[in-house]
N, CA, C and O atoms as a GROMACS GRO file, in nm:
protein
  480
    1UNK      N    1  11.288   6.886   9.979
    1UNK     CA    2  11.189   6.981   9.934
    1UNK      C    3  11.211   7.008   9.785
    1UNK      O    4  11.324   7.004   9.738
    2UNK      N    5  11.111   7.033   9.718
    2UNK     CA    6  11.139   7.046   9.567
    2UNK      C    7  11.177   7.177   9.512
    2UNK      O    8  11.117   7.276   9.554
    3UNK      N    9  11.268   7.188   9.423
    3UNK     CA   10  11.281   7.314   9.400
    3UNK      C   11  11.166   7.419   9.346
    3UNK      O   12  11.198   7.538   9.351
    4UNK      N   13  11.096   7.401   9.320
    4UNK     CA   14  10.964   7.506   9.300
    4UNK      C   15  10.914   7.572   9.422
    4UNK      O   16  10.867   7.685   9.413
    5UNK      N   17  10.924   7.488   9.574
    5UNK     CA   18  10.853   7.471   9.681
    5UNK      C   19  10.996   7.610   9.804
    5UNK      O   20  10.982   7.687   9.898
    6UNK      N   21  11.096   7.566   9.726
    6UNK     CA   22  11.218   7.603   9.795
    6UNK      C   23  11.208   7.778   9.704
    6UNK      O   24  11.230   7.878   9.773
    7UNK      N   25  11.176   7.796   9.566
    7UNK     CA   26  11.177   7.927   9.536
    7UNK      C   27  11.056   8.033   9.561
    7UNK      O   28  11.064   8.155   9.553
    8UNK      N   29  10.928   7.945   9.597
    8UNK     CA   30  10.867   8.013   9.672
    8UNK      C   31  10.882   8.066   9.816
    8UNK      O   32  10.830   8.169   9.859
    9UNK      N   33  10.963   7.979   9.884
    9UNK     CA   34  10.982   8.033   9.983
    9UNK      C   35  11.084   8.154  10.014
    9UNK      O   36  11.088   8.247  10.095
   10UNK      N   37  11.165   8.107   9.907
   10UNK     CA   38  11.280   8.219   9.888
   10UNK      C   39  11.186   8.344   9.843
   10UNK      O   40  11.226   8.456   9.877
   11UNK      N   41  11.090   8.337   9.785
   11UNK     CA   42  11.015   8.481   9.727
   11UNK      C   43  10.995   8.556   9.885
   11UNK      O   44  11.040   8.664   9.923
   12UNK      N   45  10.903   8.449   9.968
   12UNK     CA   46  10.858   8.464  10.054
   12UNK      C   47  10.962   8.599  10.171
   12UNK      O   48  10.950   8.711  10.220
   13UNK      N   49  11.062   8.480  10.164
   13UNK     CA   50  11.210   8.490  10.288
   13UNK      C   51  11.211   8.623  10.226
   13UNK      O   52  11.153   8.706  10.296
   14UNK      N   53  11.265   8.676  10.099
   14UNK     CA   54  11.317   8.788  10.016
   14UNK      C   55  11.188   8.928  10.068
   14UNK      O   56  11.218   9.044  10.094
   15UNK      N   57  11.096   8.888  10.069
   15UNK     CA   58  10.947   8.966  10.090
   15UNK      C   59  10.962   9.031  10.273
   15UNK      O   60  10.974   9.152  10.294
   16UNK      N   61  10.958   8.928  10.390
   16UNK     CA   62  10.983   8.946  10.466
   16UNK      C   63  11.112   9.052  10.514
   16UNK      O   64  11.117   9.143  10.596
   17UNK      N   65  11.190   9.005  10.440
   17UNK     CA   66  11.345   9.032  10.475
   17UNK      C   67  11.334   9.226  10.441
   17UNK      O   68  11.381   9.310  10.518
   18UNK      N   69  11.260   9.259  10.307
   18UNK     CA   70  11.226   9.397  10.269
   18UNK      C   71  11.154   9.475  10.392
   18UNK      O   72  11.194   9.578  10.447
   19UNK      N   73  11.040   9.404  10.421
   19UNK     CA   74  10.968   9.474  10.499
   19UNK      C   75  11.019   9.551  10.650
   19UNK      O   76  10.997   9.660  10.702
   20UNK      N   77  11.098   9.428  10.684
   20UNK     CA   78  11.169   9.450  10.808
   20UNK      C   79  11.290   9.520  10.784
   20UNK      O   80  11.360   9.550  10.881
   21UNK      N   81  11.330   9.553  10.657
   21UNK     CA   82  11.470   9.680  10.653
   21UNK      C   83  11.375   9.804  10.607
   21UNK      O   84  11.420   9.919  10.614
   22UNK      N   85  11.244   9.780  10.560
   22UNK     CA   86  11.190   9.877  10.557
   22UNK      C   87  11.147  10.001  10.668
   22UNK      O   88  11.148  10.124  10.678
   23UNK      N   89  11.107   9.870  10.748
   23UNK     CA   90  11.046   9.968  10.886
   23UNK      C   91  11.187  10.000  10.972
   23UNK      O   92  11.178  10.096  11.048
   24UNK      N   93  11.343   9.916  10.968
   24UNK     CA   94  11.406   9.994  10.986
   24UNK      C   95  11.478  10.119  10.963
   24UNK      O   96  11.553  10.185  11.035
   25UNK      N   97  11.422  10.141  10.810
   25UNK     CA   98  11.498  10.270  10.790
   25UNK      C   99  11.372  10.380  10.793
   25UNK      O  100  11.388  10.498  10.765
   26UNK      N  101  11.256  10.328  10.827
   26UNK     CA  102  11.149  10.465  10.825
   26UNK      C  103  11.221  10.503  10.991
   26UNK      O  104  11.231  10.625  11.007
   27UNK      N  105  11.259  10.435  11.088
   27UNK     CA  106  11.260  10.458  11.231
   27UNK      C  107  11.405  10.516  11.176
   27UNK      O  108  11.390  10.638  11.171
   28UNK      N  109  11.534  10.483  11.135
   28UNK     CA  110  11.616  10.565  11.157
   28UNK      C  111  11.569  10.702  11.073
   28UNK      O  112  11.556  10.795  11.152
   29UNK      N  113  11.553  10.724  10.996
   29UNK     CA  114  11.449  10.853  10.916
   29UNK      C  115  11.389  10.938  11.030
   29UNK      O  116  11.435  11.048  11.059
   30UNK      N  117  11.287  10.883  11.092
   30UNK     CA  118  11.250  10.961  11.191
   30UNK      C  119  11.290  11.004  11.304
   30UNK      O  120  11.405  10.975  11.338
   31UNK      N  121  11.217  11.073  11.380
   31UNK     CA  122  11.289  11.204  11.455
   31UNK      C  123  11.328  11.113  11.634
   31UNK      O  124  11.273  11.141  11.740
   32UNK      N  125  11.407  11.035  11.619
   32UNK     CA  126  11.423  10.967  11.751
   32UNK      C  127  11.556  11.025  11.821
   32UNK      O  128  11.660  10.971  11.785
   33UNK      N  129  11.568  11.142  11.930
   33UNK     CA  130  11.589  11.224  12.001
   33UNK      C  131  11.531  11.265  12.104
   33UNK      O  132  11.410  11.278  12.088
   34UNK      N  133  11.564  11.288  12.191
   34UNK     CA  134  11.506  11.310  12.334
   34UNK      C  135  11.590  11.492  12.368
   34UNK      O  136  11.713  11.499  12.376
   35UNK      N  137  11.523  11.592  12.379
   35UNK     CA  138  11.516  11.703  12.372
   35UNK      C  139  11.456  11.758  12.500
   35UNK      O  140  11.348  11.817  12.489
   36UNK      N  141  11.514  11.744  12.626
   36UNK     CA  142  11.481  11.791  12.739
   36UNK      C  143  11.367  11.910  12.722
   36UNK      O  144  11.258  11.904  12.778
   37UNK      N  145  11.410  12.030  12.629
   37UNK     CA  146  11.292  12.103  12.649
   37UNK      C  147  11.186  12.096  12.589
   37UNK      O  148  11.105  12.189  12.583
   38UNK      N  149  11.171  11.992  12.539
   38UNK     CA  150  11.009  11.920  12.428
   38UNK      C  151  10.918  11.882  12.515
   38UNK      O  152  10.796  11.883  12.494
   39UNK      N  153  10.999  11.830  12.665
   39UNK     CA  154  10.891  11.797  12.768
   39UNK      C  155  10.916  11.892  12.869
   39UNK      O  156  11.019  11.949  12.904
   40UNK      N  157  10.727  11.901  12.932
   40UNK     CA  158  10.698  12.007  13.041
   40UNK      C  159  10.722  11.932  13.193
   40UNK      O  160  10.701  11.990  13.300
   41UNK      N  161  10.775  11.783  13.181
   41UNK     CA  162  10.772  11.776  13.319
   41UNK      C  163  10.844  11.622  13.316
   41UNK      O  164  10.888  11.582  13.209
   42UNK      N  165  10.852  11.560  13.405
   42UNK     CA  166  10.992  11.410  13.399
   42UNK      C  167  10.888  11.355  13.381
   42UNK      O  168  10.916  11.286  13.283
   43UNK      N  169  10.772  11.332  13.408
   43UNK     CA  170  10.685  11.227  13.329
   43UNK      C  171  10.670  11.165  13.206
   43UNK      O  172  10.667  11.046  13.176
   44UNK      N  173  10.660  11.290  13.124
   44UNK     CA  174  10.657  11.307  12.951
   44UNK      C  175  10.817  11.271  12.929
   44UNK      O  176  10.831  11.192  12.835
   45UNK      N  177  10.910  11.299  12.976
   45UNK     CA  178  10.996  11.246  12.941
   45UNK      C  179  11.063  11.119  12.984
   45UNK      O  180  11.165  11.074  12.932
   46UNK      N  181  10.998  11.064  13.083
   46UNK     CA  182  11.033  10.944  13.119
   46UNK      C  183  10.913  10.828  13.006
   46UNK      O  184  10.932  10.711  12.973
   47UNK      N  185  10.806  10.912  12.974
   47UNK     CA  186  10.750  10.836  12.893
   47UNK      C  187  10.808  10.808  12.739
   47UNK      O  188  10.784  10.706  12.674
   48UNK      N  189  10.882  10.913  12.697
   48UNK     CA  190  10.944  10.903  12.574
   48UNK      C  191  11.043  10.809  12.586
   48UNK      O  192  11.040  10.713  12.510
   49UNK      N  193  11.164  10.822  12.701
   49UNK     CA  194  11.226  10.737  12.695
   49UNK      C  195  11.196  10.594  12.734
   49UNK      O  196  11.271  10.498  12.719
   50UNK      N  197  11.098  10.594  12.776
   50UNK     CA  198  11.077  10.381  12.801
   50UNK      C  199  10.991  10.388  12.644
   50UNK      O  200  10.990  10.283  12.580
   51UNK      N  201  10.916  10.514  12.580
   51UNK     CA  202  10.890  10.420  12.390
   51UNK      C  203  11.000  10.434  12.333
   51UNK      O  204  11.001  10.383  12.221
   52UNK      N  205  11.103  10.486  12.367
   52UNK     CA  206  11.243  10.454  12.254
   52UNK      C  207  11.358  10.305  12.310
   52UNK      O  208  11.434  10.227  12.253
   53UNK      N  209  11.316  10.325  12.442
   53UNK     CA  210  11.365  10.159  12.458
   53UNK      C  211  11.299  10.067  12.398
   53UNK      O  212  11.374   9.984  12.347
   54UNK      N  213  11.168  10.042  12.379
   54UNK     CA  214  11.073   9.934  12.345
   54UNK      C  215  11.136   9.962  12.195
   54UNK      O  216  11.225   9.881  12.167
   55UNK      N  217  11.107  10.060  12.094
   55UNK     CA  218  11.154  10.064  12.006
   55UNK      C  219  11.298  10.006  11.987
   55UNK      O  220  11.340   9.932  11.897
   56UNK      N  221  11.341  10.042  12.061
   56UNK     CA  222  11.475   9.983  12.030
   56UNK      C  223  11.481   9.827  12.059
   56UNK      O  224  11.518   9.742  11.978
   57UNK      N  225  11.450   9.811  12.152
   57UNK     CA  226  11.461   9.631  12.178
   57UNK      C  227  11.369   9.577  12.021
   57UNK      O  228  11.431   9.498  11.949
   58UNK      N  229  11.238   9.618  11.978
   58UNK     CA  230  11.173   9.574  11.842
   58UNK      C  231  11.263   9.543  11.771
   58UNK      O  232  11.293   9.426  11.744
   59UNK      N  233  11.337   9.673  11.719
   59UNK     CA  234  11.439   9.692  11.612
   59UNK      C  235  11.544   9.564  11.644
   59UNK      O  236  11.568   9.492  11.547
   60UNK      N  237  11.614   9.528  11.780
   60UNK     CA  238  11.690   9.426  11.800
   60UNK      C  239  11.666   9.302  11.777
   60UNK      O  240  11.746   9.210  11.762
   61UNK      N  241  11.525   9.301  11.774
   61UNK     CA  242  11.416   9.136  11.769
   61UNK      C  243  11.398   9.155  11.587
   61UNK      O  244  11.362   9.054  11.528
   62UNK      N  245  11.416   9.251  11.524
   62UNK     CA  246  11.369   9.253  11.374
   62UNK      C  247  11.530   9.226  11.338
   62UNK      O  248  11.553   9.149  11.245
   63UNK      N  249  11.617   9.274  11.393
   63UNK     CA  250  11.754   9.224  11.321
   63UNK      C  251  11.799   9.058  11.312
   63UNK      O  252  11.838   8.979  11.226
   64UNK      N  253  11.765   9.058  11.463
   64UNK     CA  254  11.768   8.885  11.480
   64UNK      C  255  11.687   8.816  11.357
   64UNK      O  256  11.730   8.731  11.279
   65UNK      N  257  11.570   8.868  11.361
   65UNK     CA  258  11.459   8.774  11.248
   65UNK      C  259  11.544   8.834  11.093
   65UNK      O  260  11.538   8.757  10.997
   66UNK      N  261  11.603   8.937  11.078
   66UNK     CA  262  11.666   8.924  10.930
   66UNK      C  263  11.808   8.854  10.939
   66UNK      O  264  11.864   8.810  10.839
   67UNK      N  265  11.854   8.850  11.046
   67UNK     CA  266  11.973   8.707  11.046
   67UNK      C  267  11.911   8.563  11.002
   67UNK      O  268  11.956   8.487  10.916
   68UNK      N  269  11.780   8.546  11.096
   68UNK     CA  270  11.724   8.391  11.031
   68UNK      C  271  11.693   8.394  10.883
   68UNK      O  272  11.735   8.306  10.808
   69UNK      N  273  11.632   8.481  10.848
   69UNK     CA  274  11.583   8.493  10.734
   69UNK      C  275  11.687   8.471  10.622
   69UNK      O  276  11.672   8.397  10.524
   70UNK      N  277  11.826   8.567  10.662
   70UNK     CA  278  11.913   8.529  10.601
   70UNK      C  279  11.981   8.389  10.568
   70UNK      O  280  12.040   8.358  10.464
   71UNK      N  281  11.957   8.300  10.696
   71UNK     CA  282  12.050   8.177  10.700
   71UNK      C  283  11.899   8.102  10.637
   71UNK      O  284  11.928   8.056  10.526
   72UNK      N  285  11.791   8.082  10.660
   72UNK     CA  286  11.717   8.054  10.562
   72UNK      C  287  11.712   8.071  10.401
   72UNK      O  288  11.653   7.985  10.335
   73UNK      N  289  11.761   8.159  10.350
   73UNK     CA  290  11.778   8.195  10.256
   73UNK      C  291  11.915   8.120  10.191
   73UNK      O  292  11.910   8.061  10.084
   74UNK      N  293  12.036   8.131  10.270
   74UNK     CA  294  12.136   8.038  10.252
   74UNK      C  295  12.139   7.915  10.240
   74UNK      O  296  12.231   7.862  10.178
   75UNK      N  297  12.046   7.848  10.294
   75UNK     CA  298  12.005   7.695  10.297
   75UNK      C  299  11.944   7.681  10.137
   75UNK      O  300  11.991   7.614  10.045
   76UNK      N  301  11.848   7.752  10.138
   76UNK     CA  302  11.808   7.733   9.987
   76UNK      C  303  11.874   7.754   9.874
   76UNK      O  304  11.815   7.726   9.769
   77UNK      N  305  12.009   7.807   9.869
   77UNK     CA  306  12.111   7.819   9.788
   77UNK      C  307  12.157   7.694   9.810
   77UNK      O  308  12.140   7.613   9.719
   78UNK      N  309  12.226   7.652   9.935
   78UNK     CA  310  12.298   7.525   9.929
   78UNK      C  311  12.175   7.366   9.900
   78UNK      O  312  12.189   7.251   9.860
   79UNK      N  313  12.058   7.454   9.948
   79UNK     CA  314  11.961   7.277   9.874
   79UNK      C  315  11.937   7.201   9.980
   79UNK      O  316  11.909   7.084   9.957
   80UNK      N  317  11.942   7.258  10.152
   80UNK     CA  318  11.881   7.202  10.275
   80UNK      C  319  11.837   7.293  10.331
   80UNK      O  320  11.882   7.335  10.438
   81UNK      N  321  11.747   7.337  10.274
   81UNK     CA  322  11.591   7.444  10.353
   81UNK      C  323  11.539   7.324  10.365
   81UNK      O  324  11.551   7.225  10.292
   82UNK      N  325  11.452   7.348  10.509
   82UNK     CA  326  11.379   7.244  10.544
   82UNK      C  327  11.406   7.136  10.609
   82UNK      O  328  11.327   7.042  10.608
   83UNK      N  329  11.546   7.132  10.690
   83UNK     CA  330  11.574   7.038  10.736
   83UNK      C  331  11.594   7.053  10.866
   83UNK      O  332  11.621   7.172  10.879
   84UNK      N  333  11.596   7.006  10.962
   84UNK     CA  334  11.627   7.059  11.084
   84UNK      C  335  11.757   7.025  11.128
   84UNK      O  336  11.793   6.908  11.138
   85UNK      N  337  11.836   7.132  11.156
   85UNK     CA  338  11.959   7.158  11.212
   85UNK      C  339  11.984   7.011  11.343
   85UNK      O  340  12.071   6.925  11.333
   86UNK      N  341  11.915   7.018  11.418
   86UNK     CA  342  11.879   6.930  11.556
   86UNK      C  343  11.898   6.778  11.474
   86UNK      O  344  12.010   6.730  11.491
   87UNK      N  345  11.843   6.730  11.423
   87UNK     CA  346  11.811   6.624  11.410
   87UNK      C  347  11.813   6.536  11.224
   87UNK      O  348  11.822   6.418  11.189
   88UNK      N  349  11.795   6.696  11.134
   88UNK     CA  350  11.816   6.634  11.042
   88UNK      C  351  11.710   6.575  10.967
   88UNK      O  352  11.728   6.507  10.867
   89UNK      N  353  11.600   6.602  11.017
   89UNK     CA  354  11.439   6.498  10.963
   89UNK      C  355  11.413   6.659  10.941
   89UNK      O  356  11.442   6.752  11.016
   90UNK      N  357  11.323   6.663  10.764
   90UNK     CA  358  11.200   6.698  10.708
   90UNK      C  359  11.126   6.798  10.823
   90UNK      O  360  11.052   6.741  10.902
   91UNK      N  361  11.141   6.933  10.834
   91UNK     CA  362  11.083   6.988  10.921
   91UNK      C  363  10.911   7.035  10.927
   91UNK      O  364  10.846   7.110  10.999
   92UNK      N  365  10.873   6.930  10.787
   92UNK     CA  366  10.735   6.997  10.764
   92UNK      C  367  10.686   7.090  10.642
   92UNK      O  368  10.742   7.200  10.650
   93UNK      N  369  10.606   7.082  10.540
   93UNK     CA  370  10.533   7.188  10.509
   93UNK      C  371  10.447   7.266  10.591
   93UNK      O  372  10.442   7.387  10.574
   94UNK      N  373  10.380   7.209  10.676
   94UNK     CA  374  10.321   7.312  10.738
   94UNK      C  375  10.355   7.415  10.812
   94UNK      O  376  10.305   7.527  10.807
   95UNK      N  377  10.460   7.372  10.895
   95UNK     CA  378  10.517   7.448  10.976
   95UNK      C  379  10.614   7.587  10.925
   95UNK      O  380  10.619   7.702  10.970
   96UNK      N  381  10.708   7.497  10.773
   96UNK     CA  382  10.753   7.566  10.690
   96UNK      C  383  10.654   7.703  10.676
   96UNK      O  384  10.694   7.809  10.724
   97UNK      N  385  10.533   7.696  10.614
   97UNK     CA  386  10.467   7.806  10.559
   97UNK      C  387  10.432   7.870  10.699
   97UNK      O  388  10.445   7.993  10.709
   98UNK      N  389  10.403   7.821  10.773
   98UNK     CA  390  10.390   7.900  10.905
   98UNK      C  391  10.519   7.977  10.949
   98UNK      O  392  10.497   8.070  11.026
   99UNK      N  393  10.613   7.961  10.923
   99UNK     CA  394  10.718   7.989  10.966
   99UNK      C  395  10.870   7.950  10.904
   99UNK      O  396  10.961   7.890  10.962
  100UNK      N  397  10.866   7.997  10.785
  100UNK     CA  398  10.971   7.936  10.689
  100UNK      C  399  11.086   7.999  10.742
  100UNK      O  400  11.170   7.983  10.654
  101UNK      N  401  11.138   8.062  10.835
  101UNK     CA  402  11.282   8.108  10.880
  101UNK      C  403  11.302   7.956  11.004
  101UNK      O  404  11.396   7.945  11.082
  102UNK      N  405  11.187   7.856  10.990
  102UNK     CA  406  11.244   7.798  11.087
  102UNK      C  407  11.386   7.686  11.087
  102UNK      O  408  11.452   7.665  10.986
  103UNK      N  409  11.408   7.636  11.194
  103UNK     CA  410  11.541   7.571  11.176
  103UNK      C  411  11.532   7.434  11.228
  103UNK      O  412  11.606   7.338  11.209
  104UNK      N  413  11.433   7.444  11.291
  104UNK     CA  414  11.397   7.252  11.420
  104UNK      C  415  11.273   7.281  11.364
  104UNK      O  416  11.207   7.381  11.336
  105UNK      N  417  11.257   7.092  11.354
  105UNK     CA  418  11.117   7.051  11.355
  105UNK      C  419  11.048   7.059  11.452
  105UNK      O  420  11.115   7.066  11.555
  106UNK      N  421  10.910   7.062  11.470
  106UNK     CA  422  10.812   7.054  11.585
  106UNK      C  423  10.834   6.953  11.727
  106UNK      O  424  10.787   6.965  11.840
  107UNK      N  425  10.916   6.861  11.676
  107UNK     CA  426  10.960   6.774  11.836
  107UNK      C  427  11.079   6.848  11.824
  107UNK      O  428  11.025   6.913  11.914
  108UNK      N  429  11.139   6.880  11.812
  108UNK     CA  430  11.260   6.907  11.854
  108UNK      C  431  11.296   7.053  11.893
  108UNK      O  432  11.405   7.094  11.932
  109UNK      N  433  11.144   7.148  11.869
  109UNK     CA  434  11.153   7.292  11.854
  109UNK      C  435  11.072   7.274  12.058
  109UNK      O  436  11.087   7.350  12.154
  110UNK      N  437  10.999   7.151  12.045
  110UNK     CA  438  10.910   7.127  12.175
  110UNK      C  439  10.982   7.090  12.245
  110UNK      O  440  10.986   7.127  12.362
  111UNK      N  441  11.071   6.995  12.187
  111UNK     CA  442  11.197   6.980  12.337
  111UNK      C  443  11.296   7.085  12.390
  111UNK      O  444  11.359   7.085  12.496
  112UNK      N  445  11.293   7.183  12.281
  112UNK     CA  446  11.406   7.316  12.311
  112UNK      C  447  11.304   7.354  12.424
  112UNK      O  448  11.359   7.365  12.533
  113UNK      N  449  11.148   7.380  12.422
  113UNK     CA  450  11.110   7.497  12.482
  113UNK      C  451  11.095   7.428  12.621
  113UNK      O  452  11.090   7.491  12.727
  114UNK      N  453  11.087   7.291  12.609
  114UNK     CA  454  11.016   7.234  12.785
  114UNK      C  455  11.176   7.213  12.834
  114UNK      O  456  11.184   7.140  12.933
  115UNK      N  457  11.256   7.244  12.802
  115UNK     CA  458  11.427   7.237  12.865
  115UNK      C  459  11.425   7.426  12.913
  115UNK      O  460  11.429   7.472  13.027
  116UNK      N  461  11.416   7.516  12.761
  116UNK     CA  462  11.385   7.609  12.846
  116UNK      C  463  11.337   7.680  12.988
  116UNK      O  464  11.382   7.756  13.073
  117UNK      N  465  11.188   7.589  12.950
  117UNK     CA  466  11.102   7.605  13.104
  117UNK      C  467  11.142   7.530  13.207
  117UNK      O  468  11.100   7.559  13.320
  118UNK      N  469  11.212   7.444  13.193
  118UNK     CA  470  11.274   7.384  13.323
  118UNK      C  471  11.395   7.455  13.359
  118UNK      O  472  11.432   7.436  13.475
  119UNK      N  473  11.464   7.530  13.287
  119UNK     CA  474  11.596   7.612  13.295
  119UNK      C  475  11.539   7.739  13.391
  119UNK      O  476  11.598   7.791  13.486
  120UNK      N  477  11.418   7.769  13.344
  120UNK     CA  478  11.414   7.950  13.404
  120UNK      C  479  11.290   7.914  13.514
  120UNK      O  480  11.244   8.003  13.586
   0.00000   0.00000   0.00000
């Protein structure tokens, strides 16, 4: 990949990577506590607590994506963004801009998932 092609993406990776520590620190900022007497009945509070699980699992799925982002970002320091871990072949521009934290090319991202589905 050329280096012009590799510092856009790094703009990109760097852009992403903000947004998602962004919305983590508006959620630790805000008022996430569960206060038995805020609710009039176990409903309301069984409803608060399954949106602070969901919240919380998000927040776990946004850390994961700023780990990729990160090791994406590392690749482009060392000068193999874009390569696939698996196999080692050119993972694509297209796919890149679709998804520049990725790590496998499109056959090899398709063979992870139909092994998956035969696993579960």
């Amino acid at each position: 990949m050329k280096k012009r092609d590799m510092q856009k993406f790094k703009k990109l990776l760097l852009q992403k990577r903000e947004d998602l520590l962004g919305n983590a620190k508006r959620t630790l900022t805000g008022d996430i506590h569960l206060d038995p007497d805020d609710f009039p009945d176990e409903i309301d509070t069984a409803s608060s607590e399954q949106n602070l699980a969901f919240m919380g699992r998000l927040r776990e799925r946004e850390r994961g994506l700023i780990n990729k982002i990160n090791e994406a970002l590392d690749k482009i320091d060392q000068g193999v963004f874009g390569e696939c871990i698996n196999c080692g072949e050119d993972i694509g521009a297209k796919r890149m801009q679709a998804r520049p934290m990725a790590q496998l090319c499109i056959d090899c991202k398709s063979e992870q998932e139909q092994l998956e589905r035969r696993n579960t």
